[in-house]
C-alpha positions in Angstrom: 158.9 92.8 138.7 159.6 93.3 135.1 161.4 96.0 133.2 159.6 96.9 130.0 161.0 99.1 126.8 158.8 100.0 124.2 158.5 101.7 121.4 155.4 103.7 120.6 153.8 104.8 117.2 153.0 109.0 118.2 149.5 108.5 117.6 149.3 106.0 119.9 151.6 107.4 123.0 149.2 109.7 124.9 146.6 106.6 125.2 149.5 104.2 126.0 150.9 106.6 128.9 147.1 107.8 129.8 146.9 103.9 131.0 149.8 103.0 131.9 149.9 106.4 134.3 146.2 105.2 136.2 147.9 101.9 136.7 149.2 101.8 140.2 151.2 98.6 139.4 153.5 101.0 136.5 156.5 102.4 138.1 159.3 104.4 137.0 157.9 105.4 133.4 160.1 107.7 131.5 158.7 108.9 128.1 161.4 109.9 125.2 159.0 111.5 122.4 160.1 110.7 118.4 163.7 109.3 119.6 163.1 105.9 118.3 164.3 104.9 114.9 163.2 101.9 112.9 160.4 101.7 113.9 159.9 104.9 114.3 158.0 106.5 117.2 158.1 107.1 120.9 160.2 105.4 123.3 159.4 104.4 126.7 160.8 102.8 129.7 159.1 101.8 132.7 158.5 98.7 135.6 155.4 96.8 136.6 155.0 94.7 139.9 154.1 91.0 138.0 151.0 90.6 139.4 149.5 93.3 136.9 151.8 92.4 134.2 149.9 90.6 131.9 147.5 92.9 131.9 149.4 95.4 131.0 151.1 93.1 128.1 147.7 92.7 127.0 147.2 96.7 126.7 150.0 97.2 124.8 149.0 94.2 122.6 145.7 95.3 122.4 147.3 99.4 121.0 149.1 97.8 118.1 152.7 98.2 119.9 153.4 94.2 118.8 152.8 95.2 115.4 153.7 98.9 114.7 156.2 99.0 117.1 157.9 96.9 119.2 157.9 95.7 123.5 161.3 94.3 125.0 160.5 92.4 128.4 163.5 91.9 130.9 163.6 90.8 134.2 164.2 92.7 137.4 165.7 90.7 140.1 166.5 93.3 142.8 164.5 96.4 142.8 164.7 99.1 145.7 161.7 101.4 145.7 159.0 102.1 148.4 156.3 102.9 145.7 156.8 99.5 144.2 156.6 97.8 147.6 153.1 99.4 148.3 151.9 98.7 144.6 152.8 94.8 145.5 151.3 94.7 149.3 147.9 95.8 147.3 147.5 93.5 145.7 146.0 89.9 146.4 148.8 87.8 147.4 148.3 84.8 145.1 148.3 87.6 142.1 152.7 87.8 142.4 152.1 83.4 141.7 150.7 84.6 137.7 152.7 83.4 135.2 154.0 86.0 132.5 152.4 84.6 129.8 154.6 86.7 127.3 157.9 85.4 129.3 156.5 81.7 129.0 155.7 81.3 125.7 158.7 83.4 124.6 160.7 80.2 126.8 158.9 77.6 124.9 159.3 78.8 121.0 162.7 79.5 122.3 162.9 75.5 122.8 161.1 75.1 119.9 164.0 76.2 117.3 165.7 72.6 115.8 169.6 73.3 114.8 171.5 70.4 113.9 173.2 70.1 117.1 169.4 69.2 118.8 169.7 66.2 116.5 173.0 65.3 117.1 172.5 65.5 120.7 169.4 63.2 120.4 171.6 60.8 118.5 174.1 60.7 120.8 171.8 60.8 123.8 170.2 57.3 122.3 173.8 55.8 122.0 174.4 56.9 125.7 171.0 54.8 126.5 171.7 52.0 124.1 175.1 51.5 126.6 173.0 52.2 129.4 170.8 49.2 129.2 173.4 46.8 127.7 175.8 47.4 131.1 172.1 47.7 132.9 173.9 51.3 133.6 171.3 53.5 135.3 173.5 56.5 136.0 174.2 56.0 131.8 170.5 56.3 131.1 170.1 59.4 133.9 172.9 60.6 131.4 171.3 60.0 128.2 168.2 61.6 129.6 170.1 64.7 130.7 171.6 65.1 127.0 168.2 64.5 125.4 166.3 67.9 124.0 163.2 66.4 122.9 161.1 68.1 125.7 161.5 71.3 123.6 159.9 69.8 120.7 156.8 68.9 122.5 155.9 71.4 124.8 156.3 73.8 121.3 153.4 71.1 119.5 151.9 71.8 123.3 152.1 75.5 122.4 150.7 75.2 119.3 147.8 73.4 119.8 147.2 75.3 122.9 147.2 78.8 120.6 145.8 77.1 117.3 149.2 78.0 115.8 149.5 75.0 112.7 153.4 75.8 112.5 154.9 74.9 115.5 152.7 72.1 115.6 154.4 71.3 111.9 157.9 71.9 112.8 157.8 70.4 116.5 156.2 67.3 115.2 158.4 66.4 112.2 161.1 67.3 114.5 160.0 64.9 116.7 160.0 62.2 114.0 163.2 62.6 112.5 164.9 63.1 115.8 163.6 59.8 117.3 164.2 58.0 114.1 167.8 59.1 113.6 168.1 58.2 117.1 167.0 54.6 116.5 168.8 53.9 113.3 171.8 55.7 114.8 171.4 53.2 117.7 170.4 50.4 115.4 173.9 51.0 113.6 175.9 51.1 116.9 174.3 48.2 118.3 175.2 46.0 115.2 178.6 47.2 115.3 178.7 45.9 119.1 176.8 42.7 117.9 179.2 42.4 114.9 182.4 42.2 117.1 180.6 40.1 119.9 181.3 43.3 122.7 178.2 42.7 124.1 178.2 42.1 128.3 177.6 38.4 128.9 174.6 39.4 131.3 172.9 41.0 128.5 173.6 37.9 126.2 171.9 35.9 128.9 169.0 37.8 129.0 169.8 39.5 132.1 168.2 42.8 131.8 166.6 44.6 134.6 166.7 48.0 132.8 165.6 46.9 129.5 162.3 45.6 131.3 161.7 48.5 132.9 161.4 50.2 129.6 159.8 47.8 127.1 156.9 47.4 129.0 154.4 50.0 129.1 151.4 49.5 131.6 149.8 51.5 133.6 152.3 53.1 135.8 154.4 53.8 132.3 151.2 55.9 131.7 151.1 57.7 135.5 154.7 58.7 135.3 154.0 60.3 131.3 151.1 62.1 132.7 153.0 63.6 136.0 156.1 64.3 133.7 153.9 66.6 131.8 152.4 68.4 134.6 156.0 68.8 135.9 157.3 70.3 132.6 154.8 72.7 131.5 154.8 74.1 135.4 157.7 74.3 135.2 158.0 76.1 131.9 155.5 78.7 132.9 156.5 79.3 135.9 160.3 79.9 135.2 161.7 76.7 137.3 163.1 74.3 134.1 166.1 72.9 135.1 168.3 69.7 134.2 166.7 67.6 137.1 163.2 68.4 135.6 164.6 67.4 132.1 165.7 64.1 133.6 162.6 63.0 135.1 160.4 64.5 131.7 163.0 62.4 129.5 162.3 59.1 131.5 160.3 56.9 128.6 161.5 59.0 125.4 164.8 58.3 124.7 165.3 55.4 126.6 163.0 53.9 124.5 164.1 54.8 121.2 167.5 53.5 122.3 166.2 50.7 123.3 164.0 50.0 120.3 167.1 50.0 117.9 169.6 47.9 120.8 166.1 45.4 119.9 166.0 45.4 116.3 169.7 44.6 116.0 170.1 41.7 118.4 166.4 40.0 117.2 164.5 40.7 120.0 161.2 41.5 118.2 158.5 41.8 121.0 161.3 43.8 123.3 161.6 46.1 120.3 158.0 46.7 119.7 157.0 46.8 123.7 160.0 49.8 123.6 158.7 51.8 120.6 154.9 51.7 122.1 156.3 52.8 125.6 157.6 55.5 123.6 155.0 56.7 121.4 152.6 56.0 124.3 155.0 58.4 126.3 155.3 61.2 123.5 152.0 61.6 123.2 150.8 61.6 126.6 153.6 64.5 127.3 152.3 66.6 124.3 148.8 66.2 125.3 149.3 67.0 129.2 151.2 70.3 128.1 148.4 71.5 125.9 146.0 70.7 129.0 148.0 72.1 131.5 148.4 75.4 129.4 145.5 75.8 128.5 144.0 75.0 132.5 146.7 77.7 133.5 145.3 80.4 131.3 141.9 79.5 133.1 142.9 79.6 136.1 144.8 82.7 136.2 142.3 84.4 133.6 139.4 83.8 136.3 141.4 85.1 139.4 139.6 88.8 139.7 142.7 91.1 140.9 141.9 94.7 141.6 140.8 96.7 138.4 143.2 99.3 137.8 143.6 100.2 134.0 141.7 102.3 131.9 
């Protein structure tokens, strides 16, 4: 269930509350007439079981409150009320399972916003990897895949191409350049600082490097774990589960690779560098491709599931 307070232009209020008073799934409404400043206009309050809360996003979409007033969205986690209990057991079961689709995409623009600190922690994330795979460290690349952001950046291009929205397409995708190019040259420069002052493990000097292989050479499962990372992040996204461990396994051929790219470049090793940097555009663009599928099969799915008609 969510808790929704909006803000109603007069002329607008007695269809708004004419609908949201035949829908079943609306509890708890309170209506505050021409108490709401800036913008002006009514204000409401009221809760809706989530299986009929899109719909009722969608009304107040569709009655201009988006643009000539304003809807706030918060969550309800515990919620004691016998008319909301039999609004819920009406409805199909599998109806509760809808994504918010307000909630969601207000998660993924919110991942979609690049301070300098996403940079820096994609910087330093590479330079976590580029130790990883010279110690042949996994738990150091599990770390460097924790710190890395980058999953925000492409689930936003996800977004965008899913909506036909040209900007965060824009933003997420230059963000996605710069940040896996500073993190490469930021690795590049660390790893000929290593190289300069001969630091560099005698295992990985002799060509010892189980983890290094693992990510400089793309083939077919490279592709199957890209394409299940995807499903796993934009479920998870839309349905409200993100968490680090999803990060983790999303991250697993991103930043590695552009760690391991630079750690390349600077000790010579020309085909190890190019086999890293096509595992991770390779990666990249499978992850941005599954979320734009996967959103847009979502919508589909829940958009054809018929729940009981209830709104005016």
């Amino acid at each position: 269930m969510i808790h929704i307070r909006a803000v109603s232009p007069t002329d607008v209020t007695p269809r708004l509350v004419e609908s949201l008073t035949a829908n079943s799934g609306v509890v708890n409404l309170i209506v505050l007439p021409r108490v709401a400043r800036n913008p002006d206009g009514d204000s409401l309050q009221f809760d809706v079981i989530t299986a009929e809360a899109n719909r009722v996003l969608g009304k107040l979409r569709s009655l201009g409150l988006d643009r000539r007033g304003s809807i706030a969205i918060e969550n309800i986690d515990t919620s004691i009320s016998e008319l909301a209990a039999q609004a819920e057991r009406r409805e199909p079961a599998k109806a509760s399972f809808s994504p918010i689709w307000e909630e969601a995409e207000a998660r993924i623009r919110e991942r979609g916003t690049y301070r300098p600190s996403w940079f820096v922690l994609l910087a330093i994330a590479g330079i976590i990897a580029a130790v990883g795979i010279l110690t042949n460290s996994q738990i150091l690349i599990v770390g460097a895949m924790v710190v890395g952001p980058e999953y925000g950046a492409m689930i936003s291009v996800a977004l965008g191409i899913d909506k036909r929205d040209v900007v965060p397409i824009r933003r997420g995708s230059a963000a996605l350049v710069f940040g896996f190019l500073l993190a490469i040259v930021v690795t590049l420069i660390f790893s000929l600082v290593i190289r300069a002052f001969d630091l560099q493990p005698r295992a990985f000097e002799l060509g010892i490097r189980p983890v290094a292989d693992l990510i400089d050479s793309p083939d077919a499962f490279s592709v199957i774990v890209a394409v299940l990372a995807g499903i796993v992040g934009v479920v998870s996204l839309t349905e409200a589960r993100a968490s680090t461990l999803i990060g983790v396994f999303i991250s697993v051929t991103t930043i590695p690779a552009a760690a391991d790219t630079g750690l390349a470049v600077a000790f010579g090793n020309w085909s190890e560098a190019g086999g890293a940097f096509l595992q991770l555009l390779v990666n990249v663009v499978i992850l941005v491709a599954v979320g734009a599928i996967g959103l847009a099969v979502q919508r589909r799915i829940w958009g054809r599931t018929r729940w009981r008609s209830t709104t005016t």
